[in-house]
Each structure stands twice: as C-alpha cells, then as structure tokens.
N, C-alpha and C positions, 0 to 999 in steps of 0.2 A: 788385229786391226791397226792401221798407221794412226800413229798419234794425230793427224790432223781431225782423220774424219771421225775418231775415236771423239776428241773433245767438240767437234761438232756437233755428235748425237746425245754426247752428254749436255752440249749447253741448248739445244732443240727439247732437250729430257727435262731442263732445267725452266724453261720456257714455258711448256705444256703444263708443268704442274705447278707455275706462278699463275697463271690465265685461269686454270681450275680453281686455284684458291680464291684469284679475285673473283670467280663467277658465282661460288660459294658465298664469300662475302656481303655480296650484292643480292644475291636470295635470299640472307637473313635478313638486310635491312628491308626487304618487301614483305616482312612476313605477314599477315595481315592479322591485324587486329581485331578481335573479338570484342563487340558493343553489344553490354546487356542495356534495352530501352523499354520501356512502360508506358504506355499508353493508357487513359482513361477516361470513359467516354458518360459521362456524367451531365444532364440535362439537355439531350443532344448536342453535344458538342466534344471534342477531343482534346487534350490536355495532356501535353503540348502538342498545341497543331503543328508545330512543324520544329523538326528532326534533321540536325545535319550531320553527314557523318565523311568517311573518305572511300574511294574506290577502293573496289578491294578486300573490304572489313567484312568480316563475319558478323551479320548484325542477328543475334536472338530479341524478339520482337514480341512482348506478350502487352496483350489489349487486355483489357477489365472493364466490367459496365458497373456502375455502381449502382443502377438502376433498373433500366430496360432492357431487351435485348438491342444490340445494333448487330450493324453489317461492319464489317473495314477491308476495302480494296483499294489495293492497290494496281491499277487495269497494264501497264509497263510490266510489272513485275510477274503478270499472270496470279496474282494472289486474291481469296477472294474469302474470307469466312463469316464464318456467323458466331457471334459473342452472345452467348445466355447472360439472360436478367441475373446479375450478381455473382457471376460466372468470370472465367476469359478463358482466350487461345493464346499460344505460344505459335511463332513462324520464325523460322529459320530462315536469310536470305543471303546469299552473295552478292554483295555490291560490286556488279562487272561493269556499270556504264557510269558514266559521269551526267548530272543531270538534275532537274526539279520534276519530278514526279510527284502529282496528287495523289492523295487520297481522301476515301468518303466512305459515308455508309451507305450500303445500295438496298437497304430496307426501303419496302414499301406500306409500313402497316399506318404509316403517320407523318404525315407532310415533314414534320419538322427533320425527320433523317436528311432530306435533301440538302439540310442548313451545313449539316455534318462534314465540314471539308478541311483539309491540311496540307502539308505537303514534304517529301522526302526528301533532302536537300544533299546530292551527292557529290561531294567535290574531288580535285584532284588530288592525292596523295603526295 
C-alpha cells in the first residue's frame, strides 16, 4: 500500500475508533438512574403526593396502605393496582416522557378515595 493512502486508512482507522469511544462516553453519562420511592396512602390520602424524578430513570415504586385498601393509577403510564389494607405493590416504570402525570386512587368502596390525588413530576435530564 503507498504511504499516502496507507496513513490515510490508518488516520480514518484512528477517527472511527475516537467517534466510538466518544459515543461510548456519552452512553455512560445517560445511564439511567435507578430511584427506589414509597408511597403511603394513609387516611386517604398519599404521602408524598407528588414525586419528581428525571427521564429516563428506572423508578421501583412500592405504595403501602397503612390502613385501608386503595387503588393507585397512574392512567399515562397504563398502571393501575390495588394496595391491600396494611399490605403494598411494588411497580417498576421507565420514565420515557417528560411531563406531570396524576395520580389517584380509582377505588370506589368510599367517597373519600376520590380525594386521593398526586402527581408524577417528570423532568428533563
């Protein structure tokens, strides 16, 4: 191979695998973050109503009723469970949108669930 196109391929070679390491680079600093949050839903109402986190984060989500049973959806997210009296759920979520998303309890056994509202506070990274 002539020396030109010889250190051409080599510095094109040298290029390719600068661009891979920055793209590398830039993957780890998006890694996403894993947020363990508690939710507790104690004389209708939730505590804390409302949860901010960043796009992208891994969020493990476990509700607890320290009383009653309640509902907690989240209607965005498609999530939607039922918390036993003294009981909880655990929900895994990927935060892919950026946004304020409610949530409530969609129980119906007792006016006061309607009272039951919060909200998910998703910002940008």
């Amino acid at each position: 191979m002539p020396g030109i196109a010889r250190r051409l391929v080599l510095t094109t070679l040298g290029a390719a695998a600068f661009l891979a390491a920055l793209g590398s680079a830039r993957a780890q600093d998006q890694t996403p973050e894993r947020r363990d949050i508690t939710i507790t839903a104690k004389d209708f109402r939730f505590s804390p109503n409302r949860i901010e986190v960043s796009r992208d984060d891994l969020l493990r989500l476990t509700v607890k009723s320290e009383d009653v049973a309640y509902g907690f959806t989240i209607d965005d997210y498609r999530v939607s469970k039922r918390v036993p009296a003294g009981g909880s759920v655990v929900l895994e979520l990927r935060l892919d949108r950026e946004g304020t998303f409610p949530f409530y309890s969609n129980m119906t056994s007792d006016a006061r669930h309607s009272q039951m509202k919060g909200e998910l506070v998703v910002r940008r990274r």
